[in-house]
C-alpha positions in Angstrom: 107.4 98.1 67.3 105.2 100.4 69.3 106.2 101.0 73.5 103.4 100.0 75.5 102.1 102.9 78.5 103.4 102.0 81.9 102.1 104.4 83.6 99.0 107.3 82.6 98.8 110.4 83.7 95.9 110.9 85.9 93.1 112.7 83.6 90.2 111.3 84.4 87.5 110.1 87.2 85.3 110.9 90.1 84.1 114.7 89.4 86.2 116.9 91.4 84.9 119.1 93.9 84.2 122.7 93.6 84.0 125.5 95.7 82.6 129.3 95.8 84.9 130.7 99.0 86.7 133.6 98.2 90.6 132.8 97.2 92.2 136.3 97.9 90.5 138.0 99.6 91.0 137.0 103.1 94.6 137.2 102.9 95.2 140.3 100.2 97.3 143.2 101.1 95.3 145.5 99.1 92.9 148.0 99.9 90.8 148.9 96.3 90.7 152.6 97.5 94.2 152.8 97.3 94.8 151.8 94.1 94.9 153.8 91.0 95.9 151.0 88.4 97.5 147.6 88.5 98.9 145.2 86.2 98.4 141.7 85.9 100.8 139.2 84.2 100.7 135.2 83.0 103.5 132.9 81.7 102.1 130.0 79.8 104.4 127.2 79.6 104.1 124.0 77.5 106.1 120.9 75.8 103.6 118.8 73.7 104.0 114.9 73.8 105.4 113.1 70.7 105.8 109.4 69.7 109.5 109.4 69.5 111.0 108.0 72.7 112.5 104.3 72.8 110.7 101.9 70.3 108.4 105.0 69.7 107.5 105.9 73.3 104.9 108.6 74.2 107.9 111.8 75.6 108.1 115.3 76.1 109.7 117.2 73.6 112.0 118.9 76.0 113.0 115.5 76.7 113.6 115.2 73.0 115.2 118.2 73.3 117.6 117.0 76.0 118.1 113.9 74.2 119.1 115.7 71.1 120.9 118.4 71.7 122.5 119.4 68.3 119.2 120.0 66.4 117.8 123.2 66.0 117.5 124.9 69.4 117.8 121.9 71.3 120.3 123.1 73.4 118.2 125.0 74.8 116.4 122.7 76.6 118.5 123.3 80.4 117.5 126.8 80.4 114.0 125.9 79.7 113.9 123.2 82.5 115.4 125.9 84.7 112.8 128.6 83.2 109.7 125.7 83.9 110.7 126.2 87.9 112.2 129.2 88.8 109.3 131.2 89.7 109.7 128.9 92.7 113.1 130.7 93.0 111.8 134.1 91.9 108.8 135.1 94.0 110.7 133.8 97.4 113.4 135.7 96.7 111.5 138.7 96.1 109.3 138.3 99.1 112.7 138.3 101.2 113.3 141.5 99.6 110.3 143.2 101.1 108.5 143.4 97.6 104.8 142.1 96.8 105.1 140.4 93.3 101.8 139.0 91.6 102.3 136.1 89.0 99.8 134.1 87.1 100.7 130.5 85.7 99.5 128.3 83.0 101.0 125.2 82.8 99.9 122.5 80.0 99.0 119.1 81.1 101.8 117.8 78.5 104.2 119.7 80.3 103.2 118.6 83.9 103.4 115.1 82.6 106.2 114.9 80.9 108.0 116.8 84.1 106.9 113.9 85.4 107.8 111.4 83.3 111.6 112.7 82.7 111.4 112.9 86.8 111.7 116.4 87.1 111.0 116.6 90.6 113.3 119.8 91.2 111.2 121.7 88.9 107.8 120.1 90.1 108.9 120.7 94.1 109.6 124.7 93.4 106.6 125.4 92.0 104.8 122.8 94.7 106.7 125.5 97.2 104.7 128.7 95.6 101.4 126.6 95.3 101.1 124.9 98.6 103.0 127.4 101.0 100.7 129.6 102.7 103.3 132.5 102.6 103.7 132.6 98.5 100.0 131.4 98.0 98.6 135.5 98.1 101.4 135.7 95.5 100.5 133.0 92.9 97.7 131.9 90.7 96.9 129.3 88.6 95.0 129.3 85.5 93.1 126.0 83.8 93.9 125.5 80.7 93.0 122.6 78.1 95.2 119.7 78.8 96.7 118.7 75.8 97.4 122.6 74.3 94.3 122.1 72.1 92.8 125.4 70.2 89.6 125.8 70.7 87.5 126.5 68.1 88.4 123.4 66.2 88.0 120.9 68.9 85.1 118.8 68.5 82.5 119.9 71.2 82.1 117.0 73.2 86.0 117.0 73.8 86.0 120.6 75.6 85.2 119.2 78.6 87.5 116.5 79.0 90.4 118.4 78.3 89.4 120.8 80.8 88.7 118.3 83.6 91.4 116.0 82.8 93.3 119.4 83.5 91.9 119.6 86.3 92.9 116.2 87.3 96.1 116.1 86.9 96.7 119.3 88.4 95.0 118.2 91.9 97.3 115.0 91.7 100.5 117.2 92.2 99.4 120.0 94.1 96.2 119.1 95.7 92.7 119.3 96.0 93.2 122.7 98.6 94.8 124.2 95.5 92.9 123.2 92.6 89.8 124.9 94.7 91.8 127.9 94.4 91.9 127.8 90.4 89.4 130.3 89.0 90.7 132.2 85.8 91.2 129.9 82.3 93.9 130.6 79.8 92.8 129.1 76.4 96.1 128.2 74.1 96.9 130.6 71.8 94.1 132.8 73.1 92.2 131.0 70.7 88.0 132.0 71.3 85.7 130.3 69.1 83.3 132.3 67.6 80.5 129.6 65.7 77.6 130.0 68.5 76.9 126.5 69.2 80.9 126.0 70.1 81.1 129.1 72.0 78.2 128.3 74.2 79.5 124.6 75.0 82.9 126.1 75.7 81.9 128.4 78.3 79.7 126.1 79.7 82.0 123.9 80.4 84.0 126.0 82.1 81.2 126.9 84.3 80.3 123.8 85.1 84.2 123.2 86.1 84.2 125.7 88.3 85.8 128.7 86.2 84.7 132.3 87.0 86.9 134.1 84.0 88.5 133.6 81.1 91.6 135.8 79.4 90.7 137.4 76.1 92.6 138.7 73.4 91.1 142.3 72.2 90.7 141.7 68.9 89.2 138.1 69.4 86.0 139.8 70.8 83.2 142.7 69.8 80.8 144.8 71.4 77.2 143.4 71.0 77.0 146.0 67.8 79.6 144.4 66.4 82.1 147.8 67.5 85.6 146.9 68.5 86.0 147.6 72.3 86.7 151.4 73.4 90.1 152.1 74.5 89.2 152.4 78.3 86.9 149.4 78.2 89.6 147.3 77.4 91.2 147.7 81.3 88.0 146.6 83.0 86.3 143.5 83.2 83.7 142.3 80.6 81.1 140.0 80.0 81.3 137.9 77.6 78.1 136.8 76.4 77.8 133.5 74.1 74.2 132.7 72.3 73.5 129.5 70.9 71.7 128.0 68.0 68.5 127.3 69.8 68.6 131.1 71.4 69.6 129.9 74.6 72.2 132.6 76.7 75.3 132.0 79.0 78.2 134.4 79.7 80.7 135.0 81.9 83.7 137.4 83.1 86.3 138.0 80.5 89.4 140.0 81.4 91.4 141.6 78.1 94.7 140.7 77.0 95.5 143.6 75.0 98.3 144.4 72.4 99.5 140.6 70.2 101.9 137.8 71.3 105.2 139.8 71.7 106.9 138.4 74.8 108.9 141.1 75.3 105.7 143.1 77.0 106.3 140.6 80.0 109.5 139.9 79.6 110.4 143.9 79.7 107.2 143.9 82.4 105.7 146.5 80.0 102.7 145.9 81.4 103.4 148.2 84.6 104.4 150.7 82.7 101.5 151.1 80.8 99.3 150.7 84.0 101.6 153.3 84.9 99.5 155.6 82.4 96.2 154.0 83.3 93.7 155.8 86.6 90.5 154.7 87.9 87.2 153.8 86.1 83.6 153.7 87.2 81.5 150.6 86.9 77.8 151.4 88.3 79.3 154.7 90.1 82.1 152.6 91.8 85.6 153.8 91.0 87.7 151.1 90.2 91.5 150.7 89.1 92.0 149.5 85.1 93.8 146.7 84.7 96.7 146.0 82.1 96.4 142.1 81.3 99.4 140.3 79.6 100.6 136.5 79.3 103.6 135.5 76.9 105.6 132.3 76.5 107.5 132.1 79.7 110.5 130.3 78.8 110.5 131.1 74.5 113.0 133.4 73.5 115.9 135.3 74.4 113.7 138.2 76.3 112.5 135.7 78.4 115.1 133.8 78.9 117.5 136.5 79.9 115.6 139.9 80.3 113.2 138.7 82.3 115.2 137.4 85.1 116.4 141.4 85.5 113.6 143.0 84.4 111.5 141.4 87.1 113.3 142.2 90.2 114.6 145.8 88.9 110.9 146.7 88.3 109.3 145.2 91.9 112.4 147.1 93.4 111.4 150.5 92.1 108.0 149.6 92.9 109.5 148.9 96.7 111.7 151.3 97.3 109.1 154.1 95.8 106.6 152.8 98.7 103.8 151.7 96.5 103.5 147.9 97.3 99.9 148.1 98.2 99.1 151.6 96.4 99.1 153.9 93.4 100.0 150.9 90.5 100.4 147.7 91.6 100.5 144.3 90.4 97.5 141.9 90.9 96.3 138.2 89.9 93.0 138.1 88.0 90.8 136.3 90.5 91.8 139.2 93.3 91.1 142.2 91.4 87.4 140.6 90.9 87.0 139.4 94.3 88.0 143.3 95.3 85.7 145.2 93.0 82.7 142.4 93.9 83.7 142.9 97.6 82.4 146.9 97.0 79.0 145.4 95.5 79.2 145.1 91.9 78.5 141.9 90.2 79.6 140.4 86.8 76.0 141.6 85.4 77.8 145.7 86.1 80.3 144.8 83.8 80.1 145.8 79.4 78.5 142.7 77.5 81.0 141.7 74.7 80.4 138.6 72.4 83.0 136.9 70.0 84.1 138.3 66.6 82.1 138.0 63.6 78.8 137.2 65.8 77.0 140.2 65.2 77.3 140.0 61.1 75.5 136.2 62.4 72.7 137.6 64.5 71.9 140.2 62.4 70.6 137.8 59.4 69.1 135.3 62.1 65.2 136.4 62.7 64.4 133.6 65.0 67.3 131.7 66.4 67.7 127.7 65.2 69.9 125.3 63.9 68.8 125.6 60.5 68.9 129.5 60.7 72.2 130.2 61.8 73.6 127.6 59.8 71.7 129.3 56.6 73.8 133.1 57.7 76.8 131.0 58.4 76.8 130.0 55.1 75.3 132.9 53.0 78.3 135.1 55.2 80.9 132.6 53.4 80.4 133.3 50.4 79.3 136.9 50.5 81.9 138.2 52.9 85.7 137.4 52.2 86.0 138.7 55.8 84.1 136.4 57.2 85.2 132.9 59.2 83.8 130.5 62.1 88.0 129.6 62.7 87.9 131.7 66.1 90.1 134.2 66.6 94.3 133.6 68.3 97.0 136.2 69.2 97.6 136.5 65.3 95.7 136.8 62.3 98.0 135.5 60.2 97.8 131.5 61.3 95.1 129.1 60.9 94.8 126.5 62.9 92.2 124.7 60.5 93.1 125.5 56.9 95.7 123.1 54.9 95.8 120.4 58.0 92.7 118.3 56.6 96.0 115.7 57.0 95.2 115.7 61.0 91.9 117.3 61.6 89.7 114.5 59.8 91.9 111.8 61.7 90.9 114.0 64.9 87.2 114.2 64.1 87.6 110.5 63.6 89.2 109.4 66.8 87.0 111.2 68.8 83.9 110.1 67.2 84.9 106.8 67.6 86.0 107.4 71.4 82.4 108.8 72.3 80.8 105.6 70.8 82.9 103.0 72.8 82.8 104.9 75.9 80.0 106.5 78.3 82.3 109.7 79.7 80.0 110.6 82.4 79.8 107.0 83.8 82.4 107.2 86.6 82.9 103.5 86.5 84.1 104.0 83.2 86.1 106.8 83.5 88.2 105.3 85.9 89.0 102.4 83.9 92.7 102.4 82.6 91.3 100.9 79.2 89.4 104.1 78.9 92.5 105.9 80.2 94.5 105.1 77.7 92.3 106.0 75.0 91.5 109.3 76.2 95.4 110.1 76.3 95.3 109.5 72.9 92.3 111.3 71.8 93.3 114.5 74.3 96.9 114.2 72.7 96.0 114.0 68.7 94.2 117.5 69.2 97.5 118.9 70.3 98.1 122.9 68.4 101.6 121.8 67.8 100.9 118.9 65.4 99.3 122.0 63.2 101.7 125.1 64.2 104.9 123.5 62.6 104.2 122.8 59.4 103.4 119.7 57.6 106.8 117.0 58.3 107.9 115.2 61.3 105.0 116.9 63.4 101.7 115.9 61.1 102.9 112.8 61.0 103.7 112.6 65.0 99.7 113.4 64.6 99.3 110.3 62.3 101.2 108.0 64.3 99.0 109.2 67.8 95.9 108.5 65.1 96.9 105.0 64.2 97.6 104.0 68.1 94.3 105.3 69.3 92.4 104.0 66.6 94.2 100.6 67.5 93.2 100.9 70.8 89.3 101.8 69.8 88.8 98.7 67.6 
């Protein structure tokens, strides 16, 4: 027996409105003259939805976790609830301390929801406190992210937009329309960046289109337009990241650079400051600037963050008090205000270096004249002449594939959403707003789920199968 959905989460409908006004800058503390270096830091947070509630019920996995305490690391699952909200305890309680903390967030949709479901309203109410309360907002941002935790590069195209707005959706249903305006940077899961030019191109034109200004990059996930790794230095400035399609057609934009791999002790340890700590201005069209250390790590994963953090975050915006640098010398930052200080001196996003994704430039130097059939032709003459070479995109690691020996669940998703675009018009708002189309949208947005492929094949491929069957059920 199958539960039936009693209530959806809100992921789709009218388009959301947009807007252009500055975010920081009318209330940041900062002065970009006085700044030598800063360091900017992310926690991305995220519990994927699984089939295993009552009679098979869609449920978090930290409810799962709760639920089942004596599995694995279930028993974790209070201190990762507490770790979900207590930046809503942190960045008061640093405030009151006379200190000027900076924090970025990424929050999955699957997390938000299943907050929601398991009625998690303490956690959801803290971090509606450091959202929606003018004297933390200067403090916090949020970054988009795709809704269901799906990697990028091997989402079918003509889903990377819905997971983005339905993001986007459910975000401005908790916190509100004021602070989804406010959301400018994107944090792709597992800092995965396509690299096949077509999906590239659609990818960040979507976010365009949704109102994103930047996305967060992983160094060794992009190249300069020679096909050079980045300089050392050009890694702590902003870039532009530049994506070409098949048909020759251009779109870019501003990439900030997560450097070093997934190691959660950089933010858990705040390593972050101290390396801006060895970091001094840059020039960007004879305008000194301040480099910029960029880090995100799990925020709740592990025992660093579980139990260094918590110290390592007030001793460090202590020193950084008590030394009398809150606004100057190295200082921490959100994303979206560093840019909207260096484009308040004059330059623009067309200053910054032009970077492109890995393994692009071994593309475009076989393809004369840019089509389909040409780049497809490299694509495949790379393959098999270059052991190197691969259209998976590049993550935090080069060690996992998101793609290779899960043909189990990737065919199924290629499936289900092929059969999803064929029933349904998705830019037809008095479609979208059906709950019929609702519900199969959960289920296409949820198969494409990382997790279903991170773990292994075993209980979590066939979570993927059982999402299949339902949405396929749904679909005929």
């Amino acid at each position: 027996m199958t539960a039936t959905l009693t209530k959806l989460p809100p992921i789709s409908g009218a388009t959301l409105a947009k807007s252009s006004d500055p975010v920081f800058l009318p209330t940041t503390n900062f002065r970009l003259d006085a700044i030598d270096s800063a360091f900017a830091c992310a926690l991305h947070m995220h519990q994927p939805t699984i089939p295993a509630g009552m009679d098979g019920a869609l449920i978090s996995n930290l409810q799962q976790m709760f639920e089942h305490p004596n599995e694995g690391d279930n028993h974790n699952a209070g201190v990762f609830a507490w770790c979900y909200g207590r930046m809503g305890e942190f960045i008061p309680d640093l405030v009151a301390q006379g200190c000027n903390p900076r924090i970025m967030l990424d929050y999955s949709g699957n997390l938000l929801w299943g907050l929601q479901q398991m009625g998690r309203d303490d956690v959801l109410n803290n971090l509606k406190r450091i959202t929606c309360d003018r004297q933390f907002q200067p403090h916090v941002e949020w970054l988009g992210t795709m809704w269901s935790h799906a990697v990028v590069p091997s989402t079918p195209i003509p889903d990377l937009k819905l997971h983005i707005q339905a993001w986007q959706h459910h975000f401005a249903s908790i916190f509100g329309i004021d602070a989804l305006q406010r959301v400018r940077g994107f944090s792709p899961p597992e800092m995965h960046l396509p690299n096949h030019p077509d999906t590239l191109f659609e990818y960040i034109k979507a976010l365009k289109e949704c109102g994103y200004r930047w996305l967060l990059v992983q160094e060794h996930s992009v190249e300069q337009l020679d096909g050079s790794s980045l300089t050392h230095d050009q890694k702590y400035i902003p870039n532009q990241l530049v994506a070409r399609n098949s048909n020759g057609e251009t779109i870019s934009i501003t990439a900030l650079i997560k450097t070093q791999g997934s190691d959660t002790k950089l933010v858990a340890q705040m390593q972050p400051y101290f390396e801006a700590k060895t970091r001094s201005k840059q020039s960007i069209s004879n305008t000194a600037i301040p480099s910029i250390v960029s880090q995100i790590a799990d925020g709740e994963n592990g025992g660093v963050m579980m139990n260094e953090y918590p110290r390592d975050i007030f001793r460090v915006y202590h020193e950084i008090r008590d030394a009398g640098n809150n606004t100057s010398g190295v200082v921490a930052v959100n994303g979206t205000e560093y840019l909207e200080l260096i484009e308040a001196t004059g330059i623009s996003a067309n200053d910054y270096p032009e970077i492109q994704a890995v393994q692009q430039h071994k593309i475009w130097q076989k393809v004369d004249q840019a089509t389909p059939e040409a780049v497809e032709k490299a694509i495949v003459e790379l393959k098999q002449n270059d052991d190197r070479f691969h259209i998976d995109g590049a993550s935090w690691t080069n060690d996992l594939s998101w793609v290779k020996g899960y043909e189990n669940v990737l065919e199924p998703m290629t499936e289900l959403s092929a059969l999803f675009h064929q029933r349904f018009n998705t830019e037809d708002p008095t479609v979208t707003e059906q709950p019929n189309y609702q519900e199969a949208l959960l289920y296409n947005l949820l198969l494409q789920t990382s997790c279903f492929r991170y773990w292994g094949q075993g209980a979590w491929t066939e979570y993927a199968r059982e999402i299949y069957r339902r949405g396929k059920a749904l679909l005929s």
